[in-house]
C-alpha positions as CSV (number, residue, x, y, z in Angstrom):
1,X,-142.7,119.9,-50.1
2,X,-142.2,122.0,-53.1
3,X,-142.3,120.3,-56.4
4,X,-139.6,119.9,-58.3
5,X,-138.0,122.1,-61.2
6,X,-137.2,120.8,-64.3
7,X,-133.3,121.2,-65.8
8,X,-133.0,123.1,-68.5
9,X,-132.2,119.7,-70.5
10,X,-136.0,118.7,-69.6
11,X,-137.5,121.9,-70.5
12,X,-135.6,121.6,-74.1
13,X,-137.1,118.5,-74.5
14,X,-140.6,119.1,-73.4
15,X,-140.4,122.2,-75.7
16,X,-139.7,120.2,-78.5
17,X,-141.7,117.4,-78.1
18,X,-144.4,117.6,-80.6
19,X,-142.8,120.4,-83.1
20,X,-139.5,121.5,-84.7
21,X,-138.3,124.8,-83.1
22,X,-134.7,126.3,-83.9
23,X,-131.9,126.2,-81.2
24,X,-133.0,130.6,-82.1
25,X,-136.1,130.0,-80.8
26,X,-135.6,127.8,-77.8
27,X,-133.3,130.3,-76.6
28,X,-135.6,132.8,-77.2
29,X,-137.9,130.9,-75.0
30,X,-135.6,129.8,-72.0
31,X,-134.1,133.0,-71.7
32,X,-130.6,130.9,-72.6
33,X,-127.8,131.9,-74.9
34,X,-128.0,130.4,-78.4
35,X,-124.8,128.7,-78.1
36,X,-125.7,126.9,-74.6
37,X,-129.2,125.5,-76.4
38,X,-127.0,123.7,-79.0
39,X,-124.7,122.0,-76.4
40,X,-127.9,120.5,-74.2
41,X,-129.5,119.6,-78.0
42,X,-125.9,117.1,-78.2
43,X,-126.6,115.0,-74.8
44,X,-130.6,115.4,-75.5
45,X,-130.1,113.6,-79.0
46,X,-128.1,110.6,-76.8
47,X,-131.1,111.0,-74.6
48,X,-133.8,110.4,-76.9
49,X,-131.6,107.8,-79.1
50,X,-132.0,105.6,-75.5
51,X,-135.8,105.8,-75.4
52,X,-137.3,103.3,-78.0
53,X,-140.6,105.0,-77.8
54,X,-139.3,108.6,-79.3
55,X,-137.4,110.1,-82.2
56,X,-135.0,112.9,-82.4
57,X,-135.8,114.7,-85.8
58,X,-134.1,117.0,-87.4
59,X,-135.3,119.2,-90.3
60,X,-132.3,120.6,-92.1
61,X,-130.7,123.8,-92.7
62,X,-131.4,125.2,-96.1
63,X,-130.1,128.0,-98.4
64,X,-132.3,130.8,-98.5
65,X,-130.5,131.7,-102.2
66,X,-130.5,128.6,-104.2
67,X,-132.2,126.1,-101.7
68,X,-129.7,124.2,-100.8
69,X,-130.5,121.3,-98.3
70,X,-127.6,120.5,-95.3
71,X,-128.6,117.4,-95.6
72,X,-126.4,114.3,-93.2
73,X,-124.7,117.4,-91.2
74,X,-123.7,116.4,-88.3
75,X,-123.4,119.2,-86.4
76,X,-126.5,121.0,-84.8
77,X,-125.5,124.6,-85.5
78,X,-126.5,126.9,-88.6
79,X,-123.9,126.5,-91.3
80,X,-122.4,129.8,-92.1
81,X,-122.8,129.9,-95.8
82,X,-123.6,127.8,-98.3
83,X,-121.4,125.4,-100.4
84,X,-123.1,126.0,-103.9
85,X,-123.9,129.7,-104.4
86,X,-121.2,130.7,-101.0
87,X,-124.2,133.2,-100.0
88,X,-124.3,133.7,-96.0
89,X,-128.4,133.4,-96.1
90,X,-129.1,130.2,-94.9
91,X,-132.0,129.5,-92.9
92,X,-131.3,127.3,-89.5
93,X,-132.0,123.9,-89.0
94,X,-135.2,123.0,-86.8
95,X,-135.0,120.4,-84.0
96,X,-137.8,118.0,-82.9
97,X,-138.9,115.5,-80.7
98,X,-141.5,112.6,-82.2
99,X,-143.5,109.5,-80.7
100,X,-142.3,106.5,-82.8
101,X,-145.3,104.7,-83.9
């Protein structure tokens, strides 16, 4: 019997078990479109909020200009400028998956 693949929700979270990668990167490393990472990252987050034993983290966007911190931002995706300075340069947030201790 062949073994079993894992769905691309799994492989997100195995990926990010661990370290903080960007929804960039994980696409990068699926061979998924950006915009399809960020949707499984939503249900993943319910996911994870269900286990006791693990932590969704999230390391913030930031402003590349003035260093602005998106921090409480709801949303997963890369804010498309920043509210202080209004330059487009911000650096995307970083997603993670942590044993609670």
């Amino acid at each position: 019997m062949p073994a079993q693949r894992q769905t691309i929700r799994q492989q997100i979270a195995e990926s990010l078990t661990g370290t903080l990668l960007s929804a960039h990167q994980l696409a990068g490393m699926l061979g998924i479109r950006e915009r399809e990472v960020e949707e499984h990252l939503t249900h993943i987050v319910k996911t994870v909020a269900r286990d006791r034993t693990k932590q969704f983290v999230i390391d913030p966007a930031s402003c590349i200009g003035c260093g602005y911190v998106f921090r409480g931002r709801t949303k997963l995706t890369t804010p498309s400028r920043c509210p202080t300075c209004k330059s487009e340069g911000v650096s995307p947030p970083r997603f993670g998956i942590q044993t609670r201790s």
